[in-house]
ZADO-1210 file (C-alpha; in nm, 4 decimals, padded with zeros to 6 digits):
<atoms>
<atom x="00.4833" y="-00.1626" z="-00.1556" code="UNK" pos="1"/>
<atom x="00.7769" y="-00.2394" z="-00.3966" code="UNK" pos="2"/>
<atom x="01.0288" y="-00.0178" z="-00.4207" code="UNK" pos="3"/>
<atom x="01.2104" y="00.0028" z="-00.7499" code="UNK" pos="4"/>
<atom x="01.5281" y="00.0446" z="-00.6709" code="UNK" pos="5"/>
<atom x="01.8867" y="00.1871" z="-00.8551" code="UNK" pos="6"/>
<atom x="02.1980" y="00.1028" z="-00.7947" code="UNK" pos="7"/>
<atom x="02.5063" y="00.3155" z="-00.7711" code="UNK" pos="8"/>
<atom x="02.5404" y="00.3343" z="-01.1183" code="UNK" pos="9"/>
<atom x="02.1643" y="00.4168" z="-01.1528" code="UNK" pos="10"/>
<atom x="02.1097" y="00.0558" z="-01.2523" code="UNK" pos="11"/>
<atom x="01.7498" y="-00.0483" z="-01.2472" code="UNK" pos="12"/>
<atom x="01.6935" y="-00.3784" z="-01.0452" code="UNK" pos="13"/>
<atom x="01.3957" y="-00.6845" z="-01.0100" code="UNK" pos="14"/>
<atom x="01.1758" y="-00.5627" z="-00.7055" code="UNK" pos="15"/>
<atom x="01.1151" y="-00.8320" z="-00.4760" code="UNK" pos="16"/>
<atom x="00.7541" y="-00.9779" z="-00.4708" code="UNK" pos="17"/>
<atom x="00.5359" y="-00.8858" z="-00.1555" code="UNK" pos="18"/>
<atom x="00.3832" y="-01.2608" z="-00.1232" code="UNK" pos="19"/>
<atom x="00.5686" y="-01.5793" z="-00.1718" code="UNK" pos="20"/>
<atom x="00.5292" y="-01.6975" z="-00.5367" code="UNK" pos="21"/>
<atom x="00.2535" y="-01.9978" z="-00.4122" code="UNK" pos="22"/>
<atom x="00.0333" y="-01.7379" z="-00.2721" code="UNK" pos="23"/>
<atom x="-00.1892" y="-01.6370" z="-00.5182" code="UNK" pos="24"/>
<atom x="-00.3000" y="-01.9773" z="-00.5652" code="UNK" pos="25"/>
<atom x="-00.5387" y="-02.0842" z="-00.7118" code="UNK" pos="26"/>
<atom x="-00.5748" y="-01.8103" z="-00.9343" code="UNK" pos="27"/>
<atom x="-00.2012" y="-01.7468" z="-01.0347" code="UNK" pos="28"/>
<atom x="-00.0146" y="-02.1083" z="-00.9892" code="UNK" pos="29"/>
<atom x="00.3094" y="-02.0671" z="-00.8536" code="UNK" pos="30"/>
<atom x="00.4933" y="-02.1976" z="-01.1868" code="UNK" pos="31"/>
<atom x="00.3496" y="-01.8808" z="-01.3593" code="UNK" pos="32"/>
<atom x="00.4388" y="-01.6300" z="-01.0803" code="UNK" pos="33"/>
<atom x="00.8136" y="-01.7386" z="-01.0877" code="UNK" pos="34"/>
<atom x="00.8947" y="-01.7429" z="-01.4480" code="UNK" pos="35"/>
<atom x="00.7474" y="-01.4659" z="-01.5081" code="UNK" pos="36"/>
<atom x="00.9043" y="-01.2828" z="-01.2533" code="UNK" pos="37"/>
<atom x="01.2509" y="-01.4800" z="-01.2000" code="UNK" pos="38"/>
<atom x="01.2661" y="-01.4668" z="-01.6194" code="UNK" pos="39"/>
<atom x="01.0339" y="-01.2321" z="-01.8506" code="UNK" pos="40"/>
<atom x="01.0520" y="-00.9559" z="-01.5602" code="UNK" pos="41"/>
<atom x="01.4338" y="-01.0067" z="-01.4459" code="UNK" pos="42"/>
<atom x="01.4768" y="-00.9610" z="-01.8146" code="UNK" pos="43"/>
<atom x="01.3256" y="-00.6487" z="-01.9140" code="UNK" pos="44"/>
<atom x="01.5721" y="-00.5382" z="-01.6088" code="UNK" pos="45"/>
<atom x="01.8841" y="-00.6600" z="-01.7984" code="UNK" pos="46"/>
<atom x="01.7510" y="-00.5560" z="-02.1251" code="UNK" pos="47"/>
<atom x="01.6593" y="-00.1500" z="-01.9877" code="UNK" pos="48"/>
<atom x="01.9952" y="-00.1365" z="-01.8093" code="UNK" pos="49"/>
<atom x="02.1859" y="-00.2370" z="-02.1072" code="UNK" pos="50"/>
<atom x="01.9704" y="-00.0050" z="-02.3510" code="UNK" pos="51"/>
<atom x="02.0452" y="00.3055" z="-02.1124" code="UNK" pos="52"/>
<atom x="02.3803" y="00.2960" z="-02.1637" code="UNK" pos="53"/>
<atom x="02.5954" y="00.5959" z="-02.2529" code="UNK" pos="54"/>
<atom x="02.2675" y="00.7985" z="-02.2359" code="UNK" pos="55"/>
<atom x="02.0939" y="01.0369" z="-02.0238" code="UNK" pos="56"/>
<atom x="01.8546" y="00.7546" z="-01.9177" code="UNK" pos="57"/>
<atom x="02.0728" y="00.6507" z="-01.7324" code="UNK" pos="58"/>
<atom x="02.0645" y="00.9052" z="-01.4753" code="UNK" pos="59"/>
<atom x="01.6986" y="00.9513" z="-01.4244" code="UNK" pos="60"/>
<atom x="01.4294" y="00.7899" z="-01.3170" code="UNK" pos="61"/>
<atom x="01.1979" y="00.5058" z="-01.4103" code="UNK" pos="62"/>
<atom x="00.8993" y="00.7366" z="-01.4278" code="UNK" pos="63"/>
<atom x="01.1353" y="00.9988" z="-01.5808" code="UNK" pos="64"/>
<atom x="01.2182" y="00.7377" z="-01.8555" code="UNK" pos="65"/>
<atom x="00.8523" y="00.6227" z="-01.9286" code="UNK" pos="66"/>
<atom x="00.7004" y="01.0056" z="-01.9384" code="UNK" pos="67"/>
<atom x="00.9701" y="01.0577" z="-02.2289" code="UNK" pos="68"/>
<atom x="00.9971" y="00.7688" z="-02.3834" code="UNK" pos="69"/>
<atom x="01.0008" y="00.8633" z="-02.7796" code="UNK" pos="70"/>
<atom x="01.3459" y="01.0369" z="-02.7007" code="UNK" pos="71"/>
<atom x="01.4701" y="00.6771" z="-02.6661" code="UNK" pos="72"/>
<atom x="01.5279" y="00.3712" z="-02.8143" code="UNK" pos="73"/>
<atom x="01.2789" y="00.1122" z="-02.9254" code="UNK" pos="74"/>
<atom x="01.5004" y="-00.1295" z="-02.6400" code="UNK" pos="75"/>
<atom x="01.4237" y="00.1396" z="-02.3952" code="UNK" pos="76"/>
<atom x="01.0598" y="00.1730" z="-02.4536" code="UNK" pos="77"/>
<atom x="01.0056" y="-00.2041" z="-02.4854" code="UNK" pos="78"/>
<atom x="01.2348" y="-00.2782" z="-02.1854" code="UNK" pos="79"/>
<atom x="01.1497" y="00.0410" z="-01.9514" code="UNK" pos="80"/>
<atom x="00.7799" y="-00.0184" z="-02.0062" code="UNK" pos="81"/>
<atom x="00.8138" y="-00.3835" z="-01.8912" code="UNK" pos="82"/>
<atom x="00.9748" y="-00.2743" z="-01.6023" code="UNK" pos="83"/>
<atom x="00.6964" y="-00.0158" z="-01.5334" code="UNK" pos="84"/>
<atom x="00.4299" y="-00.2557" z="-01.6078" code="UNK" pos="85"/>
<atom x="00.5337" y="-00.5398" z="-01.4354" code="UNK" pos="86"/>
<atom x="00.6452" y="-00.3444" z="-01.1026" code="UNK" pos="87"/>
<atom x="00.2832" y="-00.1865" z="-01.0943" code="UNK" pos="88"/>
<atom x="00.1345" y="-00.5083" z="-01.1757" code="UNK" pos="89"/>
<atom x="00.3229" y="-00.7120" z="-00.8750" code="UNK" pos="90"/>
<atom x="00.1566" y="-00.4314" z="-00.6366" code="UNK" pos="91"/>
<atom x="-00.1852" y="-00.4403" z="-00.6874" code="UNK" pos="92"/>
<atom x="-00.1628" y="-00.7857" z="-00.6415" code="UNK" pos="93"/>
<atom x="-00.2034" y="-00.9824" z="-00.2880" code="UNK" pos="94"/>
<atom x="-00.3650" y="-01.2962" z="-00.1526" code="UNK" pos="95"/>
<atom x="-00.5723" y="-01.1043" z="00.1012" code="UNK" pos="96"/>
<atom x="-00.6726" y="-00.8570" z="-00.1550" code="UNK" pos="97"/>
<atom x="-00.9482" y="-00.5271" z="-00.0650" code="UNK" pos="98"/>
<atom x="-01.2373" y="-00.6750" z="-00.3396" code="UNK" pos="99"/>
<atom x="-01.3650" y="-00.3791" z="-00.3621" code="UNK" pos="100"/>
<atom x="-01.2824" y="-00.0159" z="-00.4206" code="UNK" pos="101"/>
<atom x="-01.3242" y="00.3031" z="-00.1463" code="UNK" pos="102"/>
<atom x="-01.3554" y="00.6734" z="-00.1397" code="UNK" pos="103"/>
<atom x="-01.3268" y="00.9064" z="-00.4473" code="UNK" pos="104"/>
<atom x="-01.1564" y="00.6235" z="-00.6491" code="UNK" pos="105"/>
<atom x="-01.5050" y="00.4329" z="-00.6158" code="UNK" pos="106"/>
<atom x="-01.6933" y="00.7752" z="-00.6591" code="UNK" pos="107"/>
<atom x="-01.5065" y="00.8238" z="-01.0000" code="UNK" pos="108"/>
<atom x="-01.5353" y="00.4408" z="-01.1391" code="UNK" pos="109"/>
<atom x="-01.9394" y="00.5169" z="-01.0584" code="UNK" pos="110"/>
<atom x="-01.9471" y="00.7966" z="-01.2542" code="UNK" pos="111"/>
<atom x="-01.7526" y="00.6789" z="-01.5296" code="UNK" pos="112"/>
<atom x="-01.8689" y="00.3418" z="-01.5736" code="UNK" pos="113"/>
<atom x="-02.2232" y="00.2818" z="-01.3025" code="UNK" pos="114"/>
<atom x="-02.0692" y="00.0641" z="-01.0898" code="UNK" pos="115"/>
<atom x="-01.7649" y="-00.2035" z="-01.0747" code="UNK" pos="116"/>
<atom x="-01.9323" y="-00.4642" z="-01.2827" code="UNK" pos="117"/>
<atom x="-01.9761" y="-00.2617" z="-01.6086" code="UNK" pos="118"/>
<atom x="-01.6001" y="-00.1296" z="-01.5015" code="UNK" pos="119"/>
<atom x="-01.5068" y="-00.5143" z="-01.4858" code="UNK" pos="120"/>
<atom x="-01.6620" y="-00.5933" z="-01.8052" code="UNK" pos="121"/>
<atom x="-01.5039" y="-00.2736" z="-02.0079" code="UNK" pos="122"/>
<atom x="-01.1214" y="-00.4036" z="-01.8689" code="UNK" pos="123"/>
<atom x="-01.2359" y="-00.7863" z="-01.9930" code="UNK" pos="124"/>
<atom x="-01.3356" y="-00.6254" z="-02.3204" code="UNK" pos="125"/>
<atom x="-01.0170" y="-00.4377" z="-02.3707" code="UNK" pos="126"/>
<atom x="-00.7966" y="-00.7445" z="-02.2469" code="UNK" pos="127"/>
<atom x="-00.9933" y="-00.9597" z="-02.4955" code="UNK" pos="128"/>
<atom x="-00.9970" y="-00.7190" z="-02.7799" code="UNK" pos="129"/>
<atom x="-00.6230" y="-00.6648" z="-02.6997" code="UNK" pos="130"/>
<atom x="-00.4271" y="-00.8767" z="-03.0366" code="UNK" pos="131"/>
<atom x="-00.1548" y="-01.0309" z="-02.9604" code="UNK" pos="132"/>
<atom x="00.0647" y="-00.9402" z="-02.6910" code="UNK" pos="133"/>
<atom x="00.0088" y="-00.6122" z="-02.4670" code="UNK" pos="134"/>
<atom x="-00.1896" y="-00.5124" z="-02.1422" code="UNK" pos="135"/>
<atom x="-00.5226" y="-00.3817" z="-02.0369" code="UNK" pos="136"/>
<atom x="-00.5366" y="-00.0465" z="-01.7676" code="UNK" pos="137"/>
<atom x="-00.7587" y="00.1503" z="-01.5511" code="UNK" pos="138"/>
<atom x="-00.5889" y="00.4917" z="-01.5885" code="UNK" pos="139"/>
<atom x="-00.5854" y="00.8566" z="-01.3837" code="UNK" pos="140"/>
<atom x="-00.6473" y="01.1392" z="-01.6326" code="UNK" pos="141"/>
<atom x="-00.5420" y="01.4784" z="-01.5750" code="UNK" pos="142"/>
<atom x="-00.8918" y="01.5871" z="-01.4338" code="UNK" pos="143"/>
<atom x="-00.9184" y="01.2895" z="-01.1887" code="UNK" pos="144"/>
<atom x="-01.1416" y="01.1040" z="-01.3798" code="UNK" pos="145"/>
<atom x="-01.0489" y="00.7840" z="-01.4836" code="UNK" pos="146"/>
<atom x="-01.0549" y="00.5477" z="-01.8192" code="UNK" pos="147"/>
<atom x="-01.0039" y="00.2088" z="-01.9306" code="UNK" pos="148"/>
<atom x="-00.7725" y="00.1497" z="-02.2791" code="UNK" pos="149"/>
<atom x="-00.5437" y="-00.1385" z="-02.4050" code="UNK" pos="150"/>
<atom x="-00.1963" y="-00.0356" z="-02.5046" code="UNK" pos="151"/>
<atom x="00.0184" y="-00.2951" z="-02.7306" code="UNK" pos="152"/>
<atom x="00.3357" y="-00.5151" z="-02.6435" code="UNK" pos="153"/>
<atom x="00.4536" y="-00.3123" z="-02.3272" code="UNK" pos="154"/>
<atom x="00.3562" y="00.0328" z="-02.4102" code="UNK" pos="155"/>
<atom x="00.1240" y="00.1930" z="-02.1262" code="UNK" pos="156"/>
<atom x="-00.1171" y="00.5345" z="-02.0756" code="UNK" pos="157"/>
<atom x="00.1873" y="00.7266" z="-01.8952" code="UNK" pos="158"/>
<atom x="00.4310" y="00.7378" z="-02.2336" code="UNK" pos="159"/>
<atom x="00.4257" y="01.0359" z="-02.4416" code="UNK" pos="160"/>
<atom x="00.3890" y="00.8089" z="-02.7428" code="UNK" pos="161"/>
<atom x="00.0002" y="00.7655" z="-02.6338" code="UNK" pos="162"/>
<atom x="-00.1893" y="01.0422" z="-02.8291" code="UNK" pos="163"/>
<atom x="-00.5228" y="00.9098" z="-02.6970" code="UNK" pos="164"/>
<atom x="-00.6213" y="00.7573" z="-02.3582" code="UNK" pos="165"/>
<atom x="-00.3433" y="00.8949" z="-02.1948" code="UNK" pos="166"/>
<atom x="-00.2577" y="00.9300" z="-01.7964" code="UNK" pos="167"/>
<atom x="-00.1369" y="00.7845" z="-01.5101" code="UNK" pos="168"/>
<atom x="-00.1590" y="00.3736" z="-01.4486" code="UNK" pos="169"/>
<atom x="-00.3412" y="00.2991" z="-01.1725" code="UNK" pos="170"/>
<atom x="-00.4342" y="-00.0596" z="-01.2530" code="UNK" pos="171"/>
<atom x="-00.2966" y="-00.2964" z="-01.5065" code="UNK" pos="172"/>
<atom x="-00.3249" y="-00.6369" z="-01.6277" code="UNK" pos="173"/>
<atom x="-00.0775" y="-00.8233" z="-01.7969" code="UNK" pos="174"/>
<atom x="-00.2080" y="-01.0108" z="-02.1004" code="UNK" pos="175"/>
<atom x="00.1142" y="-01.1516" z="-02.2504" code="UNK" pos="176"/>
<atom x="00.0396" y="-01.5297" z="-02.2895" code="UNK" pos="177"/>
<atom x="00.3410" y="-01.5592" z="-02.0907" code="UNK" pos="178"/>
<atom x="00.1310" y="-01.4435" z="-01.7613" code="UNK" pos="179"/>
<atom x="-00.1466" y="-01.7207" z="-01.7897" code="UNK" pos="180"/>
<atom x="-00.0499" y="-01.9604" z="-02.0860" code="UNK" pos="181"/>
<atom x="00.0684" y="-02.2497" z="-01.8303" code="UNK" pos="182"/>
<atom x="-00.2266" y="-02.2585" z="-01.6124" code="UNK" pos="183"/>
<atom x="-00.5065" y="-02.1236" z="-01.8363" code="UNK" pos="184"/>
<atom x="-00.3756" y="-02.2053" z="-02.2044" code="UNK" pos="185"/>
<atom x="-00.5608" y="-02.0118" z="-02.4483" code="UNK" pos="186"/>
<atom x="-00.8611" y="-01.9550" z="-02.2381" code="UNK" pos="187"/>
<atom x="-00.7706" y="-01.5923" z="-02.2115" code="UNK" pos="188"/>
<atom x="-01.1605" y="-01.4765" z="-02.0557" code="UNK" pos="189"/>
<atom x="-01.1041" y="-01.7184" z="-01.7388" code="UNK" pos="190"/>
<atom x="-00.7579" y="-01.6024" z="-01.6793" code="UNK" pos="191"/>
<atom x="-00.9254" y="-01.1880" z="-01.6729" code="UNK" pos="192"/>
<atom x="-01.1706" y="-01.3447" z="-01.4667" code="UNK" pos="193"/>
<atom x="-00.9608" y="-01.4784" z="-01.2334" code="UNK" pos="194"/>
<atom x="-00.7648" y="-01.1834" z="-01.1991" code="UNK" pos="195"/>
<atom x="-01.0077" y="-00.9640" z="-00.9283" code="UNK" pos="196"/>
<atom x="-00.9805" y="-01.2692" z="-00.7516" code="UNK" pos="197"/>
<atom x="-00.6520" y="-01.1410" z="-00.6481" code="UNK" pos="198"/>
<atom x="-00.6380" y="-00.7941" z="-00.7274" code="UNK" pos="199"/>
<atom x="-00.6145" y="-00.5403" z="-00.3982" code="UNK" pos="200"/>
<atom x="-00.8434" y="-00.2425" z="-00.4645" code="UNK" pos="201"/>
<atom x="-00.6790" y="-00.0739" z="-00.1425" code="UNK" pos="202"/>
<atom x="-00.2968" y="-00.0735" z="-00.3377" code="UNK" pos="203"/>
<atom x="-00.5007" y="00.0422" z="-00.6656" code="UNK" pos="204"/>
<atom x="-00.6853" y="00.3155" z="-00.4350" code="UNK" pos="205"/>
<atom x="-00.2987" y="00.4272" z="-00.2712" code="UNK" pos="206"/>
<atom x="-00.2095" y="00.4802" z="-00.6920" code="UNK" pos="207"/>
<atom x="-00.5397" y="00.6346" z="-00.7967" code="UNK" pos="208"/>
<atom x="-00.4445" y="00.8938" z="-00.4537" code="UNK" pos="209"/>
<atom x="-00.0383" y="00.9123" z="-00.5585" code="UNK" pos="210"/>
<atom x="-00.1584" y="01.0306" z="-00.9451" code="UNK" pos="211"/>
<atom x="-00.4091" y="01.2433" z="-00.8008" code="UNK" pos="212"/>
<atom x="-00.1286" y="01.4112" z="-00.6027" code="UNK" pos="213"/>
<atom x="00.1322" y="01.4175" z="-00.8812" code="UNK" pos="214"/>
<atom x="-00.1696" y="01.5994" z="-01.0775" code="UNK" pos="215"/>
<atom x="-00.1997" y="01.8406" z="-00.8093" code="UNK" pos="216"/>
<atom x="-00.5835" y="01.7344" z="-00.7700" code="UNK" pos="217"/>
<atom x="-00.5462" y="01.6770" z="-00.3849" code="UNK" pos="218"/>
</atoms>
């Protein structure tokens, strides 16, 4: 599990990666993987840190940050939510990933969607119908129930900027041509294809349980 960690100074830092860079291979080449963690990710980390100072952002917490967001700066929301993003995306990825999802998080995606392939095809559509630059999630409402949406650039479900399709991340994929450009070019459909090649359904299960809990639905 990565830990996102402070400093002394309550300085945000790059988690370390679970799996060497190589190991999602073939899926996610290894070129990909360390640029855009060694580069894009290390510098949302700079970027948040830098934005934080001399205000009270600086003393809380990542979640904290996100939940709050609008009281910041446009840095802080860009930067802070590519932290968040990234750091959740990193975890539900593994080269011996769980292809499948368990227990009430598979009871929920069957009631909400039939089964995984129609849940499969709605985060393709929204990754797809994403413009530009931004990510597609599988999300935790309040209720326990759970929803797909895109969110622009690196906004996500959890800020209080979201008046619609709002809750708690549980899954996330990065579609920032940045995260598949070198391997996959503009071929943006094969690159969400690939992607549950690789995602771990038993880390996204451990987030669909933590939201529950922070919802009080346990």
């Amino acid at each position: 599990m990565i830990t996102i960690k402070t400093d002394i100074m309550s300085k945000f830092q790059l988690p370390a990666l679970p799996y060497a860079y190589e190991a999602l291979e073939p899926h996610f080449d290894k070129e990909t993987m360390t640029i855009h963690h060694q580069r894009h990710h290390q510098a949302y980390v700079n970027n948040l840190n830098n934005a934080l100072q001399g205000s009270d952002g600086a003393n809380k917490s990542l979640e904290e940050i996100i939940k709050e967001v609008s009281k910041y700066s446009t840095a802080v929301r860009n930067n802070g939510g590519g932290h968040y993003n990234h750091s959740l995306f990193w975890e539900i990825l593994s080269p011996n990933p769980q292809l499948t999802p368990a227990g009430k998080l598979a009871d929920e995606i069957a009631t909400a969607f039939g089964d995984l392939d129609n849940l499969k095809a709605e985060i393709k559509k929204a990754g797809l119908g994403q413009f530009g630059s931004g990510w597609a999630w599988l999300y935790a409402k309040s209720d326990g129930s759970v929803g797909v949406t895109s969110t622009p650039n690196q906004d996500n479900p959890l800020m209080d900027i979201q008046s619609d399709n709002k809750g708690i991340p549980v899954l996330g994929v990065d579609v920032w041509e940045h995260a598949y450009y070198l391997k996959y070019q503009n071929k943006r459909a094969d690159y969400l294809d690939a992607f549950w090649s690789v995602l771990d359904w038993n880390a996204v299960g451990k987030k669909y349980e933590e939201a529950l809990s922070k919802y009080n639905k346990n």
